[in-house]
C-alpha distance (Angstrom), angle and dihedral (degrees) to the residues before:
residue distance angle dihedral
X1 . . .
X2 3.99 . .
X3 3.60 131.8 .
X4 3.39 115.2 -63.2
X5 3.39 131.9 -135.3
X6 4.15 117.4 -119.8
X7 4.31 83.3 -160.0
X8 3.53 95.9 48.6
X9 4.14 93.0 51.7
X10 4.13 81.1 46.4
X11 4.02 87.4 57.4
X12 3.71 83.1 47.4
X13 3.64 98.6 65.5
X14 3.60 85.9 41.8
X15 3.39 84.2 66.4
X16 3.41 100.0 43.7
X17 3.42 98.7 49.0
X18 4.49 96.4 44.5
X19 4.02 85.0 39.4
X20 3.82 91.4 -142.6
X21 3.67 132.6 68.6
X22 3.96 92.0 -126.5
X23 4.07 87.2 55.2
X24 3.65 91.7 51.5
X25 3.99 98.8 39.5
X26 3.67 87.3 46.5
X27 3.95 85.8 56.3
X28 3.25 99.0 38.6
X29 4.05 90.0 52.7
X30 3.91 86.9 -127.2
X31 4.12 126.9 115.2
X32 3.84 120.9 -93.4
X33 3.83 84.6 -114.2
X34 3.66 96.6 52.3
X35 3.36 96.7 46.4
X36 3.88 87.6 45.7
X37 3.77 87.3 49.6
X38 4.03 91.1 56.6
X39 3.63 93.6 49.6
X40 4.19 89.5 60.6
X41 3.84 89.4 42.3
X42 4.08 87.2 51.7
X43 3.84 90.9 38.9
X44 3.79 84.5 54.8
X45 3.70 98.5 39.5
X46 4.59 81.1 58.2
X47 3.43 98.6 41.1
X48 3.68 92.5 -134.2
X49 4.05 131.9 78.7
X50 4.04 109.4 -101.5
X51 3.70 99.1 -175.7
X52 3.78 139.2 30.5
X53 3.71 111.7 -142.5
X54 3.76 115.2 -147.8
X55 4.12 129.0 170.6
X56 3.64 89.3 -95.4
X57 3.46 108.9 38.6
X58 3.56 140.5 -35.1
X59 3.83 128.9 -106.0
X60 3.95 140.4 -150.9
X61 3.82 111.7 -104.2
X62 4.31 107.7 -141.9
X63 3.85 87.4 -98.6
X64 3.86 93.5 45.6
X65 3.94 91.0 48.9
X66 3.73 82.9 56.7
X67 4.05 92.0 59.9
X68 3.32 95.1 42.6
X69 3.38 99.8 58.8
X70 4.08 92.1 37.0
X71 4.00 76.4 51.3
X72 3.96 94.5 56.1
X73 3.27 87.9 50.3
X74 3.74 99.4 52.5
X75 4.24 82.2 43.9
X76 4.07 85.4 60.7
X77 3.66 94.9 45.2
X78 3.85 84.8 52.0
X79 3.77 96.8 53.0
X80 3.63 87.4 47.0
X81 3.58 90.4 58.1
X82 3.70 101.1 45.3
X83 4.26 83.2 50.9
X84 3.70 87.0 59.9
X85 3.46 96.1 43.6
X86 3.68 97.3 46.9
X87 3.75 86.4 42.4
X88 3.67 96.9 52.3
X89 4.59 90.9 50.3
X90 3.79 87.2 47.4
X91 4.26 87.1 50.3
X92 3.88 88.3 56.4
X93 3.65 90.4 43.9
X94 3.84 108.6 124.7
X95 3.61 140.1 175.9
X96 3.94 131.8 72.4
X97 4.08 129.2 -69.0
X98 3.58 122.5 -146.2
X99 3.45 114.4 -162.0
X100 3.84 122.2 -179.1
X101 4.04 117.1 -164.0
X102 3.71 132.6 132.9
X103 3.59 141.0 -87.4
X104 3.48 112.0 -73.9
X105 3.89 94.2 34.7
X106 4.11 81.4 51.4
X107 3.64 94.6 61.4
X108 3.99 91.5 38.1
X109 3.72 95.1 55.0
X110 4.55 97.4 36.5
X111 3.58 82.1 53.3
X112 3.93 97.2 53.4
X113 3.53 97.9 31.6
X114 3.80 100.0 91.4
X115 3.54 98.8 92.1
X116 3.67 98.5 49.6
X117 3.91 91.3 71.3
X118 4.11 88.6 61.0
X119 3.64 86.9 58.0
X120 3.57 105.5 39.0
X121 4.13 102.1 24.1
X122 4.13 91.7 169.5
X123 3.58 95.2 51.9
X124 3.67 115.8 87.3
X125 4.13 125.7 -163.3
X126 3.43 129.1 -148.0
X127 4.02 116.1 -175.9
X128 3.84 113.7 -159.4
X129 3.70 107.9 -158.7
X130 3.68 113.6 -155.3
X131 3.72 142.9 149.2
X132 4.30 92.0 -141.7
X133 3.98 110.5 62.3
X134 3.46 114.7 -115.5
X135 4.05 129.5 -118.6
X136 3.78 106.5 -101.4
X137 3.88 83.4 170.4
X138 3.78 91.7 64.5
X139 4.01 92.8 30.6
X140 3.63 106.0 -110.3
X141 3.46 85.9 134.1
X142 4.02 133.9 12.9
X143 3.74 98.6 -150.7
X144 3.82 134.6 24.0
X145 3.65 119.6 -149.2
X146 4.03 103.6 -169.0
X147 3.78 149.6 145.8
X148 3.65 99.5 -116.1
X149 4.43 129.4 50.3
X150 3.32 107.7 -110.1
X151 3.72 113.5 -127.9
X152 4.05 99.0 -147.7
X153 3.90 108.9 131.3
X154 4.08 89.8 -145.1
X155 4.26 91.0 52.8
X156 3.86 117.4 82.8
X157 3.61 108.4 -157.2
X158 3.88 141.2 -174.4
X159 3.92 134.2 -157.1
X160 3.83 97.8 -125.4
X161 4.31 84.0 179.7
X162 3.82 145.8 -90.2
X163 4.01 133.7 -49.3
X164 3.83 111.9 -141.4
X165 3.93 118.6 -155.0
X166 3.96 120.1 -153.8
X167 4.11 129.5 178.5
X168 3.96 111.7 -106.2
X169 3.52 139.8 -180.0
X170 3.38 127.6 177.2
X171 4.18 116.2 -99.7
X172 4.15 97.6 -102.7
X173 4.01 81.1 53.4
X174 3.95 87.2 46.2
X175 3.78 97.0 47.4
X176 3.45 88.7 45.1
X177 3.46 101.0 52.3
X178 3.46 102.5 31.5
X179 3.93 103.9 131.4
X180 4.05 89.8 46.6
X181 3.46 93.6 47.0
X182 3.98 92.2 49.1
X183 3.61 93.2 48.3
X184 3.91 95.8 40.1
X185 3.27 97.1 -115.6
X186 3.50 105.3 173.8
X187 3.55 104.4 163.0
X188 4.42 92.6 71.4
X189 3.68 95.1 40.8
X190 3.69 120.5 103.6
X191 4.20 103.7 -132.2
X192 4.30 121.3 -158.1
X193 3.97 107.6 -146.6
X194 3.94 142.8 153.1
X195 3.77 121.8 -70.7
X196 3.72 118.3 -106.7
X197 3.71 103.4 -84.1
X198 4.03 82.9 62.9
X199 3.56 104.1 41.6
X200 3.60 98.4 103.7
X201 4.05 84.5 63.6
X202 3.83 100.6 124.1
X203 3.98 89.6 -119.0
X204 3.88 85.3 54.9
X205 3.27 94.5 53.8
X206 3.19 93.8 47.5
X207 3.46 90.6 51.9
X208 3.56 99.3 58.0
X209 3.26 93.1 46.2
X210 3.55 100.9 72.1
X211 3.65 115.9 110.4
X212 3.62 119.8 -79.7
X213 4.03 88.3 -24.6
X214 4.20 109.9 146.9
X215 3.53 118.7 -120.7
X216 3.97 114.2 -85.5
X217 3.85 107.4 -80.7
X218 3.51 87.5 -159.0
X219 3.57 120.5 56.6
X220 3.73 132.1 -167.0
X221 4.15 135.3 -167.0
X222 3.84 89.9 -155.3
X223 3.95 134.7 42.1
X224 3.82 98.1 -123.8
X225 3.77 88.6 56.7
X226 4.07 85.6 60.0
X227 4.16 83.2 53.0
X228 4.09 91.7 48.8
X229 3.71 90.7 50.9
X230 3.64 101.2 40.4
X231 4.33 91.1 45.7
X232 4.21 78.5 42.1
X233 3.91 92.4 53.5
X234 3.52 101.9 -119.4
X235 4.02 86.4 131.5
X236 3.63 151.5 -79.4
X237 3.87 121.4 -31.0
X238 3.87 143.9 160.8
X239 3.89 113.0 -98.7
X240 3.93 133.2 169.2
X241 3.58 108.8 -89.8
X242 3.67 97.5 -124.8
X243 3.85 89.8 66.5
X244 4.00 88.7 73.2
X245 3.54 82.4 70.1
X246 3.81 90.9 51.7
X247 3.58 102.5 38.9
X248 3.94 110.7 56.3
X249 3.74 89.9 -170.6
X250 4.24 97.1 67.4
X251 3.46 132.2 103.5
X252 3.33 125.2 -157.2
X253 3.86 112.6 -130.4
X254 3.88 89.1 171.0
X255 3.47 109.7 15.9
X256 4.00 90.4 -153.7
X257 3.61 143.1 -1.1
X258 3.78 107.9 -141.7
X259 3.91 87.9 -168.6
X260 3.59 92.2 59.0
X261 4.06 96.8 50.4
X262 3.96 112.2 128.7
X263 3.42 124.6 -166.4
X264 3.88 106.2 -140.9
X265 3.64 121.5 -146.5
X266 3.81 134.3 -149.7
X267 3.85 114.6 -147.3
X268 4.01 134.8 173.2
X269 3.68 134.7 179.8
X270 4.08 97.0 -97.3
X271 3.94 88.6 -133.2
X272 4.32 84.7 74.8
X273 4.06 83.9 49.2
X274 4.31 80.4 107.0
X275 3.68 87.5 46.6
X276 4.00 111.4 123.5
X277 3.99 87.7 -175.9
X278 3.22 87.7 51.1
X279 3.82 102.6 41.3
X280 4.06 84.6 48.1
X281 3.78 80.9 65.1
X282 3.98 105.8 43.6
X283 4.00 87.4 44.1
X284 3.44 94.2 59.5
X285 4.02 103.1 34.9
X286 3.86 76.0 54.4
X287 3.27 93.8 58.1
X288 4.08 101.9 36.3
X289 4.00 81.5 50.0
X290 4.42 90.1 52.8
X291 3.82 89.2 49.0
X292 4.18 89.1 52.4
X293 3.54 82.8 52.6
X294 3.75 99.6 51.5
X295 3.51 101.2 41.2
X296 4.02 106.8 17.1
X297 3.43 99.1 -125.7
């Protein structure tokens, strides 16, 4: 038997899993001919004839079903090798990460981050928490965690997935008001909210909006001072949702505010796209983000 060809058994799955050569060309980003040319080589290369070719498809003889699944196999054993290999590069990755994003998200990601140093112990993070988006054209930061895309042709962004808002209090509030909460009624609840300046936040609004609520007797300049006064009982406030899972002490009085959703957006200048530092970064906001979404917390 010659030398086989580790591409040509690749093309063979192709065509195993399309179940006609002009599926698996087309996927393969090769000519129907080519790719049909390949298969005769590889049939050669075995000896033996690994699929029957018919006008509507083509089919696995019993000694080609053997290969292919030998060949998935080998495909598996491949992935798992490129995993370690790009696991081991982003291990030796070194050098620092700024990453600029806003409150909430800065609490979200400080709070997850832990892990991240096992895995990458020469990469260092810096989160800049700010209202104002940083430059990542003129480097103030290298990645942008946000609620909005930007629209930058020199950025290349990713949705990483959306931040739900709910009501809380904390439980003396809830027992307390339990009737008036039940019944909605705003009007004799005591509400924690932003301070003038911030009002025109959308969860402000929304806030204020309510009807018949009071305006928030207490007042805060930042987000987490909302969270210290709700979880202190100074009232009822709008928090992230994945704080219930942080803060035993919360109640949910609405659970989640569909209105208030935001999809949040993670954006770098592309000339870091080679970036393992970086890449060590976006991998594993990716993946904090994916476990937010599976289990809400």
């Amino acid at each position: 038997m010659k030398h086989t060809n580790w591409d040509d058994l690749r093309l063979l799955l192709l065509i195993a899993q399309e179940g006609t050569l002009r599926g698996a060309a087309r996927k393969a980003g090769l000519s129907a001919p080519t790719l049909s040319r390949r298969l005769d080589e590889l049939e050669a290369a075995l000896g033996q004839k690994v699929v029957e070719r018919f006008q509507g498809g083509c089919i696995p003889t019993a000694f080609g079903a053997d290969i292919i699944a030998w060949a998935g196999q080998m495909g598996e054993i491949a992935l798992e090798i490129e995993r370690t290999r790009d696991h081991q590069d982003a291990h030796m990755a070194s050098g620092t990460v700024r990453i600029n994003t806003d409150e909430w998200l800065s609490y979200f990601l400080t709070t997850r981050f832990a892990r991240f140093h096992d895995a990458y112990p020469n990469v260092e993070v810096e989160i800049v928490t700010s209202h104002r988006p940083y430059s990542l054209a003129r480097r103030e930061a290298d990645i942008a965690i946000r609620p909005f895309r930007p629209e930058q042709l020199d950025l290349v962004a990713r949705q990483l997935g959306t931040l739900s808002f709910g009501l809380y209090c904390n439980r003396e509030v809830a027992t307390r008001h339990a009737a008036a909460i039940a019944k909605q009624d705003w009007a004799s609840l005591p509400f924690v909210g932003f301070d003038e300046p911030r009002a025109e936040f959308q969860s402000d609004r929304w806030l204020r909006a309510l009807p018949g609520a009071p305006a928030p007797w207490m007042r805060c300049s930042y987000g987490l001072g909302i969270l210290d006064g709700v979880a202190h009982g100074a009232g009822l406030g709008v928090l992230a949702t994945f704080l219930a899972s942080d803060q035993l002490d919360l109640v949910a009085a609405m659970p989640r505010i569909p209105e208030l959703d935001q999809d949040i957006w993670l954006s770098m200048h592309s000339g870091l796209r080679a970036s393992a530092r970086i890449w060590a970064v976006v991998d594993f906001v990716g993946q904090v983000f994916n476990e937010y979404r599976e289990t809400g917390s």
